[in-house]
TORKOL-4160 file (C-alpha; in steps of 0.2 Angstrom, whole numbers, padded with zeros to 4 digits, m for minus):
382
<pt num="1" X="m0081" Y="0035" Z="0271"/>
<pt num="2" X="m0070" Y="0046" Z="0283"/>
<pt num="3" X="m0053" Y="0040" Z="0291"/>
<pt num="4" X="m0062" Y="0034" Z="0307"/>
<pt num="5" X="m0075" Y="0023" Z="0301"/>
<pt num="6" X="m0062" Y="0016" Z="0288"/>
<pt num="7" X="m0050" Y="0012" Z="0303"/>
<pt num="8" X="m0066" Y="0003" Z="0310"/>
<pt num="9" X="m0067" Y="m0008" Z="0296"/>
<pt num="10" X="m0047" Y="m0013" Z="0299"/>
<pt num="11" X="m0052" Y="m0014" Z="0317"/>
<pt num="12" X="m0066" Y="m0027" Z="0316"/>
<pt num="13" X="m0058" Y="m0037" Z="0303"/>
<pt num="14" X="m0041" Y="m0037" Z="0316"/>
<pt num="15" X="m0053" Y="m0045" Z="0330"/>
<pt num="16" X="m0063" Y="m0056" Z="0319"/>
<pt num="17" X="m0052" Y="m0061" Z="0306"/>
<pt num="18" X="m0061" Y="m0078" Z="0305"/>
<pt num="19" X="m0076" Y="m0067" Z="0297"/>
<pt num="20" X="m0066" Y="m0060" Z="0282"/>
<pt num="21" X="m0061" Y="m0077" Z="0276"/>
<pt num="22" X="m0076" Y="m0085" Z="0278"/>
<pt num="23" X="m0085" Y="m0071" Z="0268"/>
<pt num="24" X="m0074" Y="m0071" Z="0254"/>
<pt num="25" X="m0074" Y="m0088" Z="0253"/>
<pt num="26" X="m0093" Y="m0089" Z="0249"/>
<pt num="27" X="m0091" Y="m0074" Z="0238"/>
<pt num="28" X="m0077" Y="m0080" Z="0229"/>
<pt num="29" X="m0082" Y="m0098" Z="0228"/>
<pt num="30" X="m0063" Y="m0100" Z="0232"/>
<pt num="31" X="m0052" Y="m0108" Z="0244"/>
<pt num="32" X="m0042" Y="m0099" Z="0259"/>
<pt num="33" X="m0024" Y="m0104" Z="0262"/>
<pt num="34" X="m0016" Y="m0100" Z="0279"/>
<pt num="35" X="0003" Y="m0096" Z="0282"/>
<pt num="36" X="0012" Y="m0094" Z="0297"/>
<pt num="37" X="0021" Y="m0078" Z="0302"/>
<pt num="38" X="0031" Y="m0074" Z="0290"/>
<pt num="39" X="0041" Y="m0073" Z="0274"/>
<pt num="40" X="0031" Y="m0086" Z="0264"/>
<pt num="41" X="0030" Y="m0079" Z="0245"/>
<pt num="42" X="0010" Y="m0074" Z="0247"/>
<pt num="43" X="0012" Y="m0068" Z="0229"/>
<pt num="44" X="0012" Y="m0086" Z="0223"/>
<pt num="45" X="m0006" Y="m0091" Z="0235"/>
<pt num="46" X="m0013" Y="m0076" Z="0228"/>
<pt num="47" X="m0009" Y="m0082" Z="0209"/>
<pt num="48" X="m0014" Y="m0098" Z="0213"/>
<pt num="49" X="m0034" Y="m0091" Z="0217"/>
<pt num="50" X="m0032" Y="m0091" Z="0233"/>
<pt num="51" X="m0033" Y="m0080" Z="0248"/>
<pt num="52" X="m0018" Y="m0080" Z="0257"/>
<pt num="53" X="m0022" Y="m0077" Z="0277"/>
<pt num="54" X="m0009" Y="m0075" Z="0291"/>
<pt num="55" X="m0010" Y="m0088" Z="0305"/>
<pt num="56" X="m0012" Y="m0073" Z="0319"/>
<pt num="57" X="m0009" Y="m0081" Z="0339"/>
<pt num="58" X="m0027" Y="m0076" Z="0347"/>
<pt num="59" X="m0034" Y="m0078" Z="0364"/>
<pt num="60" X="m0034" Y="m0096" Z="0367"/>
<pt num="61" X="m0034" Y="m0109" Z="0382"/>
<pt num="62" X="m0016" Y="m0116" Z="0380"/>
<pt num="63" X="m0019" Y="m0130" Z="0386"/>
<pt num="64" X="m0025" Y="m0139" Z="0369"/>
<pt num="65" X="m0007" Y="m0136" Z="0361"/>
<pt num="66" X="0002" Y="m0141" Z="0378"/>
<pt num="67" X="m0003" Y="m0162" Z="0377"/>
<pt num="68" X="0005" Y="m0160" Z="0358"/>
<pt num="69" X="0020" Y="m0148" Z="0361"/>
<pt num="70" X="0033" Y="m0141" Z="0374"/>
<pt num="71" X="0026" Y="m0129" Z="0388"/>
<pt num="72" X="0042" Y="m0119" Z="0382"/>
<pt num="73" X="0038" Y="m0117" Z="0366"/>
<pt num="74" X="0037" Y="m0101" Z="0362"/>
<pt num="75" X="0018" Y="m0095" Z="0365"/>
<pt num="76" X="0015" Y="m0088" Z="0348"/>
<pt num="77" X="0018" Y="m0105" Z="0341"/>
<pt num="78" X="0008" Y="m0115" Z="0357"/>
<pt num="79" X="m0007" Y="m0101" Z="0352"/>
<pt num="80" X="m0009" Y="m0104" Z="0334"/>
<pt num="81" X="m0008" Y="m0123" Z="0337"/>
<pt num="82" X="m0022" Y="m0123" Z="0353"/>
<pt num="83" X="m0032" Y="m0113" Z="0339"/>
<pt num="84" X="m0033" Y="m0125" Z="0327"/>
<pt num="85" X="m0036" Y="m0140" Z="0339"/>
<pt num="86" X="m0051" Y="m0131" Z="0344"/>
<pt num="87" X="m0056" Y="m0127" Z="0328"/>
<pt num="88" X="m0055" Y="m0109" Z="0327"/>
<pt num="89" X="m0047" Y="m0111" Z="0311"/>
<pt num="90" X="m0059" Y="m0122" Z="0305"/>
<pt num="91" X="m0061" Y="m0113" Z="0289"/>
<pt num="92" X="m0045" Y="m0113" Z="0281"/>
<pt num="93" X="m0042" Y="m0126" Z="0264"/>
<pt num="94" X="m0023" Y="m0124" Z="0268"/>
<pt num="95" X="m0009" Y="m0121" Z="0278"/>
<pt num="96" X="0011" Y="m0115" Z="0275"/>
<pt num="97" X="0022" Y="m0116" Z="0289"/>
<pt num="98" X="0039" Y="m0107" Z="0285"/>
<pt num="99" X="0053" Y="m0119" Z="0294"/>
<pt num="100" X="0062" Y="m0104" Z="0302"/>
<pt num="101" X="0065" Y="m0112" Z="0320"/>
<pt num="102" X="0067" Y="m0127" Z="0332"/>
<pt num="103" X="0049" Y="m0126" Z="0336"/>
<pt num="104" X="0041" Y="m0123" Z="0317"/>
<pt num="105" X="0053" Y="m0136" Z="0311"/>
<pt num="106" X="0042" Y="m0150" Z="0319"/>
<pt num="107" X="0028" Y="m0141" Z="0320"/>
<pt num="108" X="0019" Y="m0146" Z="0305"/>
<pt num="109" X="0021" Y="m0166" Z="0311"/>
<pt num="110" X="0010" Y="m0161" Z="0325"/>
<pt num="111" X="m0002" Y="m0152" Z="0316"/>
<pt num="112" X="m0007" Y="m0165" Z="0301"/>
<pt num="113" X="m0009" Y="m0176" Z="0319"/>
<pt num="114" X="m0019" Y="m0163" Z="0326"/>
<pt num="115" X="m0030" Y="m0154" Z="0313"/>
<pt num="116" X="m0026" Y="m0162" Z="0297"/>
<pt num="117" X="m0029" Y="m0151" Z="0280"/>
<pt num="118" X="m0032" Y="m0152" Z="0264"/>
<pt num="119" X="m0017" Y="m0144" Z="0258"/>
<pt num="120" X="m0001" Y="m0142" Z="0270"/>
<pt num="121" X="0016" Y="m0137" Z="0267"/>
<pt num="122" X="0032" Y="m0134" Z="0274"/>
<pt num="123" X="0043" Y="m0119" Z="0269"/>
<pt num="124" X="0061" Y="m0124" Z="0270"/>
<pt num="125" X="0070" Y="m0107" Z="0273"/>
<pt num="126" X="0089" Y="m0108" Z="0271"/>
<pt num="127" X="0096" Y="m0097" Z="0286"/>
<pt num="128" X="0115" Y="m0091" Z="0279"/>
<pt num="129" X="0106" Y="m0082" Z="0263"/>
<pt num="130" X="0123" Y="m0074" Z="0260"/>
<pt num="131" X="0131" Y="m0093" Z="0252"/>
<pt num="132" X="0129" Y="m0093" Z="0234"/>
<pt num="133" X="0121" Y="m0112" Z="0236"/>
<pt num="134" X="0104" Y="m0102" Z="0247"/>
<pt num="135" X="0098" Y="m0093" Z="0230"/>
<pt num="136" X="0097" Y="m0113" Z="0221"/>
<pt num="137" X="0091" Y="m0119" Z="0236"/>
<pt num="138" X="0077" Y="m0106" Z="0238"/>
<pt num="139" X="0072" Y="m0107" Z="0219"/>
<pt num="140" X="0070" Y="m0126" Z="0221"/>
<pt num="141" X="0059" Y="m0125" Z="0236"/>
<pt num="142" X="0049" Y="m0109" Z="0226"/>
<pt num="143" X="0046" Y="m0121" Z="0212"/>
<pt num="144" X="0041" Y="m0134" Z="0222"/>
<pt num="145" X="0029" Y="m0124" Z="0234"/>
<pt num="146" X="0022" Y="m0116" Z="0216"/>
<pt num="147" X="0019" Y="m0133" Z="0209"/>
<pt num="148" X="0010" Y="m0141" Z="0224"/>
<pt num="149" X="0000" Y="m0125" Z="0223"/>
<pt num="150" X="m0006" Y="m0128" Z="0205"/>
<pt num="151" X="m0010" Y="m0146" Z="0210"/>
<pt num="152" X="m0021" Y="m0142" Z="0224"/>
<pt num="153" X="m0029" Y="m0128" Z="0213"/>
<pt num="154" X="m0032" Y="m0139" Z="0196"/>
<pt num="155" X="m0024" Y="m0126" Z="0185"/>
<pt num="156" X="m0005" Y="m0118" Z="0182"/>
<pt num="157" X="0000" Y="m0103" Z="0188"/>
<pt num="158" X="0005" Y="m0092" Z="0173"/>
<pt num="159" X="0021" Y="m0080" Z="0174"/>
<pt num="160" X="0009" Y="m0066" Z="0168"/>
<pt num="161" X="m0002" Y="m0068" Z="0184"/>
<pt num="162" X="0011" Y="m0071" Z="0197"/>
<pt num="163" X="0020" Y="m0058" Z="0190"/>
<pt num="164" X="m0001" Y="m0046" Z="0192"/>
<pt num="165" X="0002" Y="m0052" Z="0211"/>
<pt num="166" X="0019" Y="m0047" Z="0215"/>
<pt num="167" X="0013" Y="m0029" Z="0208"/>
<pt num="168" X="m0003" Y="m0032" Z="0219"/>
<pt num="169" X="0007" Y="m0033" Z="0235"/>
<pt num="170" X="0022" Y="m0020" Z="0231"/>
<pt num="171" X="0009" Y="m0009" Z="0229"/>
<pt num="172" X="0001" Y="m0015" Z="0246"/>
<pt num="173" X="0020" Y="m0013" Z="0254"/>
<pt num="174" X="0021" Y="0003" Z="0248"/>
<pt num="175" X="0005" Y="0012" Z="0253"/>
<pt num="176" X="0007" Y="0004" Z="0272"/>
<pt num="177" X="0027" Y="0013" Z="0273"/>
<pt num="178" X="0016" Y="0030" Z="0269"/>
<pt num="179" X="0004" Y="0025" Z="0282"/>
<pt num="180" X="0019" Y="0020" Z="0293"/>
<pt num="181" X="0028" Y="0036" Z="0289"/>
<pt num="182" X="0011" Y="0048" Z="0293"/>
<pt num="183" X="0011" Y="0039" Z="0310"/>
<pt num="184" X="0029" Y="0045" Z="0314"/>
<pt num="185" X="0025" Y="0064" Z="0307"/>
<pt num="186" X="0007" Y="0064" Z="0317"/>
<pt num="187" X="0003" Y="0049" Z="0329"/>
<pt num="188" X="m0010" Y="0062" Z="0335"/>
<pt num="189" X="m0019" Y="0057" Z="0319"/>
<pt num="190" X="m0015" Y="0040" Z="0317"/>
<pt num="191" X="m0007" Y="0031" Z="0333"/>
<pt num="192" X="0005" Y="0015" Z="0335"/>
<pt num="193" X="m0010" Y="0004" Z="0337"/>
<pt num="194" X="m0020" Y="0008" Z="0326"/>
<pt num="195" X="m0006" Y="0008" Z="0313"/>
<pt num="196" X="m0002" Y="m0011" Z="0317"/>
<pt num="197" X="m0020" Y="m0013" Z="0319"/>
<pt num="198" X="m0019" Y="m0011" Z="0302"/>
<pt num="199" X="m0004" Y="m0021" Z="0296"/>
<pt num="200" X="m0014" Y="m0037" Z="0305"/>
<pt num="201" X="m0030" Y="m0033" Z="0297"/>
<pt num="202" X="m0021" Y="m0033" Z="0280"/>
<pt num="203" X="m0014" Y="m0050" Z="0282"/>
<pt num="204" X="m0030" Y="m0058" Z="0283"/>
<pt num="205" X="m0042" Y="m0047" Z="0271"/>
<pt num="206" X="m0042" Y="m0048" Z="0249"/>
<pt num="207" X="m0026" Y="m0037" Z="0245"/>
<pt num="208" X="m0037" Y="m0028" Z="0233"/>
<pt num="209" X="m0048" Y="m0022" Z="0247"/>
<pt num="210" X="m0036" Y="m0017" Z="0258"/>
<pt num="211" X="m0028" Y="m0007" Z="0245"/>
<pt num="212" X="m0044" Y="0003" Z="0239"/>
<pt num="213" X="m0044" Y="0006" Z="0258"/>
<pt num="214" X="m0027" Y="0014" Z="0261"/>
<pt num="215" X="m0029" Y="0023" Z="0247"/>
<pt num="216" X="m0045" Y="0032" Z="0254"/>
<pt num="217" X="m0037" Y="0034" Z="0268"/>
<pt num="218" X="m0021" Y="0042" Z="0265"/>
<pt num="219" X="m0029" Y="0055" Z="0255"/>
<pt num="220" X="m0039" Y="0057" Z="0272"/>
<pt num="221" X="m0023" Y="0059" Z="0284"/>
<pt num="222" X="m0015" Y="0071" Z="0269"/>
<pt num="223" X="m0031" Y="0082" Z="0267"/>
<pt num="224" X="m0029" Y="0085" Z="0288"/>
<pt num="225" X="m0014" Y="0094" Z="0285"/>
<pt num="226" X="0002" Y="0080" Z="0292"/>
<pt num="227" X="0015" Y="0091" Z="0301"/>
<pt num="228" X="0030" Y="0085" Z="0309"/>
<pt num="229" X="0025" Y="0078" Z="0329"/>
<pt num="230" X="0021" Y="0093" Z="0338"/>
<pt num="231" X="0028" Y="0092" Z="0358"/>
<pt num="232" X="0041" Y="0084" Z="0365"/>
<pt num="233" X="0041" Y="0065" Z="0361"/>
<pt num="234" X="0052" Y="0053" Z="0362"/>
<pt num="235" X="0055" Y="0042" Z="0346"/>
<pt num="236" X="0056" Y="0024" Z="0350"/>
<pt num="237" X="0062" Y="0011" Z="0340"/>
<pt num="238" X="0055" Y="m0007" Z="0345"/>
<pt num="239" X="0064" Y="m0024" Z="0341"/>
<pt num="240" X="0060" Y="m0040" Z="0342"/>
<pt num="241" X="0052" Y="m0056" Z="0333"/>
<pt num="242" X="0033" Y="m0051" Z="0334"/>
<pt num="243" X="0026" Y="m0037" Z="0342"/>
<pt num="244" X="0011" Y="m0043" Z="0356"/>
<pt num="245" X="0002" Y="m0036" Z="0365"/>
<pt num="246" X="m0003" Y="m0020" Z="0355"/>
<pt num="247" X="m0008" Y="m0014" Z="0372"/>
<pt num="248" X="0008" Y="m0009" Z="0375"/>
<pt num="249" X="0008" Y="0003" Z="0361"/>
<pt num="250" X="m0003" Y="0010" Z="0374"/>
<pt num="251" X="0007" Y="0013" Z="0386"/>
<pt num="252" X="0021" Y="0020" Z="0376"/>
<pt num="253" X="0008" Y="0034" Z="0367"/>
<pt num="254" X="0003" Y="0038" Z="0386"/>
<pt num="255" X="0020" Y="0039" Z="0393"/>
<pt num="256" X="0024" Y="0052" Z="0378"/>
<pt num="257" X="0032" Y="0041" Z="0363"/>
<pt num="258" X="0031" Y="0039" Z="0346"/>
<pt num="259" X="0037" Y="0023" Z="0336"/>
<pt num="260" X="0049" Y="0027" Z="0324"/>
<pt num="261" X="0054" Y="0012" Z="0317"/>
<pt num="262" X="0056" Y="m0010" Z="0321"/>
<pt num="263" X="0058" Y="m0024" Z="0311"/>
<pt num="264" X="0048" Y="m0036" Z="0318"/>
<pt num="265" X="0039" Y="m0050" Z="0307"/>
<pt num="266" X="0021" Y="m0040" Z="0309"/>
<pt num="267" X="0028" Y="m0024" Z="0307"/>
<pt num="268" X="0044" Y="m0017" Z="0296"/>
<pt num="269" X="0050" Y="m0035" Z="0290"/>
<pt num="270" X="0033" Y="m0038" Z="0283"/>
<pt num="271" X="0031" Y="m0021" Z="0273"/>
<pt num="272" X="0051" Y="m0017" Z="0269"/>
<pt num="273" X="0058" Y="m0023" Z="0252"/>
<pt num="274" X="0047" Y="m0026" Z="0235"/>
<pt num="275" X="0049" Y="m0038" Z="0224"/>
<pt num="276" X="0056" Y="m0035" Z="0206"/>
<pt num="277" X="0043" Y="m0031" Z="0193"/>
<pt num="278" X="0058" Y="m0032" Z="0181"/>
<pt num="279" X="0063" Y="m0047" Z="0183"/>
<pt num="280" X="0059" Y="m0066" Z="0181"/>
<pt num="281" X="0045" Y="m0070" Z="0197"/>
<pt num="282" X="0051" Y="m0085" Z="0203"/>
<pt num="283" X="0069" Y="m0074" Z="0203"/>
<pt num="284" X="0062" Y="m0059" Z="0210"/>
<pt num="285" X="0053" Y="m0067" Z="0224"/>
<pt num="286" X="0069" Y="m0077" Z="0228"/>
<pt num="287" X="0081" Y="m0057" Z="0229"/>
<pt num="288" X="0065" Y="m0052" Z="0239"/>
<pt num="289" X="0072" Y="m0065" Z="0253"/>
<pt num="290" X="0089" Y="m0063" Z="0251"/>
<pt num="291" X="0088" Y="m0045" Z="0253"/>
<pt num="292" X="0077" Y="m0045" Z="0266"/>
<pt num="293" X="0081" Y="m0034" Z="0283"/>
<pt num="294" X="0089" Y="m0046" Z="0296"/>
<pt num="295" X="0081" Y="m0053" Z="0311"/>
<pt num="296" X="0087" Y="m0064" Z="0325"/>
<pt num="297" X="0081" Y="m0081" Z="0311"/>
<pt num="298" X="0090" Y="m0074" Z="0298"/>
<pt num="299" X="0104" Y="m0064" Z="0300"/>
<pt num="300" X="0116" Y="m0066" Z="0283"/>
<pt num="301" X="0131" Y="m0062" Z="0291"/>
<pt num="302" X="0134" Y="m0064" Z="0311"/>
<pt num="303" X="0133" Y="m0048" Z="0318"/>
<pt num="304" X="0124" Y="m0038" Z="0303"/>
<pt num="305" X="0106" Y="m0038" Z="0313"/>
<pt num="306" X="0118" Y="m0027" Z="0327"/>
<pt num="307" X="0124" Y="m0016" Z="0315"/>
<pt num="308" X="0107" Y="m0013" Z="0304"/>
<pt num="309" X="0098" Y="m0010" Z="0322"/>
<pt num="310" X="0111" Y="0004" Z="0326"/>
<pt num="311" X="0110" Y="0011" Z="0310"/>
<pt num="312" X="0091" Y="0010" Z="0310"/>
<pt num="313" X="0089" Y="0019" Z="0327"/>
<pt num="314" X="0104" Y="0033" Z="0322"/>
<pt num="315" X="0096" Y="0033" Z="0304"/>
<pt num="316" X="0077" Y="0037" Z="0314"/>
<pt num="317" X="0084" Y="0049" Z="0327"/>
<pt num="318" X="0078" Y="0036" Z="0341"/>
<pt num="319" X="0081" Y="0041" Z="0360"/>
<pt num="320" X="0079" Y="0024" Z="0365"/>
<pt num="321" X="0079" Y="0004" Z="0360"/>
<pt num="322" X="0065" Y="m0004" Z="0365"/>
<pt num="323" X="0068" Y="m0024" Z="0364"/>
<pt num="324" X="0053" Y="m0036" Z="0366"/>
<pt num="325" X="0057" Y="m0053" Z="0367"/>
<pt num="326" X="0044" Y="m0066" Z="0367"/>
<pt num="327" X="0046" Y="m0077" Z="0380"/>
<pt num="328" X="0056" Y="m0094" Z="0376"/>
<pt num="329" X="0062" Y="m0088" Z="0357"/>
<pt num="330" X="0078" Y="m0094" Z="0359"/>
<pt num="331" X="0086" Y="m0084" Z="0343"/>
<pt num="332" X="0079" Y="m0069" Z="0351"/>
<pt num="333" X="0088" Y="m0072" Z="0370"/>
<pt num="334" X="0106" Y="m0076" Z="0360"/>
<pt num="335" X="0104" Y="m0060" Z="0348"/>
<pt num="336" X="0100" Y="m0048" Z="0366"/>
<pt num="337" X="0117" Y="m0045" Z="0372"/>
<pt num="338" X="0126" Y="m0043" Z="0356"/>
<pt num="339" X="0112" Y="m0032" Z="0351"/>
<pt num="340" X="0113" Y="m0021" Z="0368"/>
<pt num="341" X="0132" Y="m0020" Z="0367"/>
<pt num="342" X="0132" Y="m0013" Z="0352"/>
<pt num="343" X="0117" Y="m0001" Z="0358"/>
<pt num="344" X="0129" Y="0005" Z="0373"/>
<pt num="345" X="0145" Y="0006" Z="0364"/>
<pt num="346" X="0137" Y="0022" Z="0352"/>
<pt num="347" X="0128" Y="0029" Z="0368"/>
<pt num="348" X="0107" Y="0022" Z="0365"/>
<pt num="349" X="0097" Y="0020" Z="0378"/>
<pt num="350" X="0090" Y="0002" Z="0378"/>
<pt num="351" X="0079" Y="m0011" Z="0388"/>
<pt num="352" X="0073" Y="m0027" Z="0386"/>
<pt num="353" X="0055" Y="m0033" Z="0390"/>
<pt num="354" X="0050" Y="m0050" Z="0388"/>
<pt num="355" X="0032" Y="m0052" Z="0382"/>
<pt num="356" X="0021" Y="m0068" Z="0379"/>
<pt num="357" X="0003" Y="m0071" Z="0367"/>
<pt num="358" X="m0012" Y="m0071" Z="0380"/>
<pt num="359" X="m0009" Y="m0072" Z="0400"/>
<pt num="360" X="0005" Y="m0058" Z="0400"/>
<pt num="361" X="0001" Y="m0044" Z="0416"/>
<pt num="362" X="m0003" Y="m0030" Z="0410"/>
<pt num="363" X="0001" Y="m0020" Z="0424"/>
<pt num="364" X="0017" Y="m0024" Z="0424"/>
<pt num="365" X="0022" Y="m0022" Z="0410"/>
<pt num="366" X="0017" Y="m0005" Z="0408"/>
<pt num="367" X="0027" Y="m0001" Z="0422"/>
<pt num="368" X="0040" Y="m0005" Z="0415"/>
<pt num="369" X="0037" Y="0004" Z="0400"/>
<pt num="370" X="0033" Y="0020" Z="0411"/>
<pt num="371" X="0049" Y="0018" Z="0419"/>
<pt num="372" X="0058" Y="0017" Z="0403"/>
<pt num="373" X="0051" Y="0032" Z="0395"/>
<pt num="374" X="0056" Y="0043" Z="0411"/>
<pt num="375" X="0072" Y="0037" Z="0411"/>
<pt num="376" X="0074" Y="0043" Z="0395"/>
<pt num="377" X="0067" Y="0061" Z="0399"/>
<pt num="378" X="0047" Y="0058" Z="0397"/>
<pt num="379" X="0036" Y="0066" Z="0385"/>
<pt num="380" X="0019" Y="0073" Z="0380"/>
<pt num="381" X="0006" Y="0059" Z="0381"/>
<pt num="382" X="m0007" Y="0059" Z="0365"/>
């Protein structure tokens, strides 16, 4: 296969992730487990025999989550739940909801109401990782999660084979930052959205697959001769909670950017930081959360997620901050002016856009975007 039909494949299974589950299910004779986005331990699904697969906000109509939660919930949350209650999720055997806000706090009450499954668990995350008491805390509910896992599979999961996943998805980590570096040198070749295009079709397909894919195509990208971004571009660093729409990659490839770096939860923050292969799993996977890069949920110390974006977008030679804010994500709204102070106080250009899953105009927001990218000088579009 060439790059482009193997960017296909990523691109079909992005819009019908549904058929990727369903398909190894029957091939597999296995079960599929669902997580919400993001920081649940997927090493330990995998282990257990099952296919871990991302809870991703599709089109929906709304209005089957609003008679079971707030209209100001956030959308990506509202989404996930109206997809269930119409049974586009149908398919999963499970589901894991990391407790990381208001919203996902109470959101698996309303879900066992809504669209009871087999196997359903909260994630109890601790949000101050940086007290001494969050590592026990996080082991415990590790432990616990791993052992409800081998009930609902029939059999223990062995150190040996947890330890065979966590090397699975480092390796799967590591391959996506070469995929997300060859985007920065050449996003001639491989452009912003078909890069996350990517990261969202590898939440939902078998980890082996997706790595036998990267692997093919890397050696494609390398073979075409990468160079450093040819033209003037202006390198972008985007921030928020999740990145949506994609479109709007779009616009900023049009208006003559280049992402260089973010840390949202289906982007950076989902590929930074491995696990340790040296160490006990259960113990590994618990430094892999602690470590992790900060976000407006977890931030270890008040004020580190400021300093980490300045340093990021100095680190990545960025012209500009791009912030996108999904509407009603309360953590996000109280980070913003703390995050553009510190933006203005070392001279980066920044602007905040406030996005939504599904009914967002289009047209307006890539007027903004345009106006953004001119105000920081313009470039030359793809």
């Amino acid at each position: 296969m060439n790059n482009k039909e193997i960017i296909e494949i990523f691109k079909g299974a992005a819009a019908r992730p549904d058929e990727q589950a369903e398909y190894w299910k029957k091939e597999q004779e296995s079960k599929v487990i669902g997580f919400m986005l993001t920081d649940v331990p997927e090493e330990l699904i995998h282990a257990a025999g099952f296919l871990p697969y991302a809870v991703n906000a599709e089109e929906g109509r709304l209005e089957f989550a609003d008679a079971h939660l707030q209209t100001w919930a956030c959308s990506f949350t509202r989404n996930c739940l109206a997809s269930a209650v119409q049974g586009k999720l149908s398919f999963l055997d499970g589901i894991v909801i990391p407790q990381t806000c208001d919203t996902t706090r109470m959101l698996m009450g309303i879900w066992k109401h809504t669209n009871p499954l087999p196997f359903m668990e909260n994630y109890r995350l601790p949000r101050q990782v940086d007290r001494p008491s969050a590592r026990e805390y996080l082991r415990g509910e590790l432990e616990r999660l791993k052992k409800s896992l081998e009930n609902f599979g029939g059999s223990e999961i062995k150190e040996a084979e947890l330890a065979a996943s966590i090397s699975l998805y480092n390796s799967n980590r590591g391959l996506m930052r070469q995929l997300y570096a060859m985007h920065v040198e050449n996003p001639q070749l491989l452009s912003g959205k078909e890069l996350f295009l990517i990261i969202k079709a590898a939440m939902v397909m078998p980890r082996e697959k997706v790595n036998s894919l990267l692997k093919q195509l890397l050696n494609h990208l390398k073979n075409k001769g990468v160079s450093h971004v040819k033209g003037n571009k202006i390198r972008l660093l985007i921030s928020g909670t999740l990145l949506e729409p994609l479109e709007l990659l779009d616009y900023i490839a049009e208006a003559g950017g280049v992402i260089v770096g973010d840390d949202f939860k289906n982007g950076s923050r989902y590929l930074e930081c491995d696990v340790s292969e040296d160490k006990e799993p259960l113990e590994a996977l618990v430094d892999r959360q602690v470590n992790r890069i900060p976000s407006a949920l977890f931030d270890p110390k008040k004020g580190l997620r400021k300093t980490y974006l300045v340093d990021l977008a100095r680190q990545k030679r960025a012209n500009g901050v791009l912030f996108l804010h999904l509407k009603f994500c309360e953590p996000e709204n109280y980070d913003y002016y703390d995050n553009m102070q510190a933006m203005e106080k070392y001279g980066i250009p920044a602007m905040r856009i406030e996005t939504a899953y599904g009914g967002l105009p289009q047209g307006q927001l890539q007027t903004r975007i345009y106006a953004f990218m001119e105000m920081l000088g313009g470039g030359d579009a793809d």
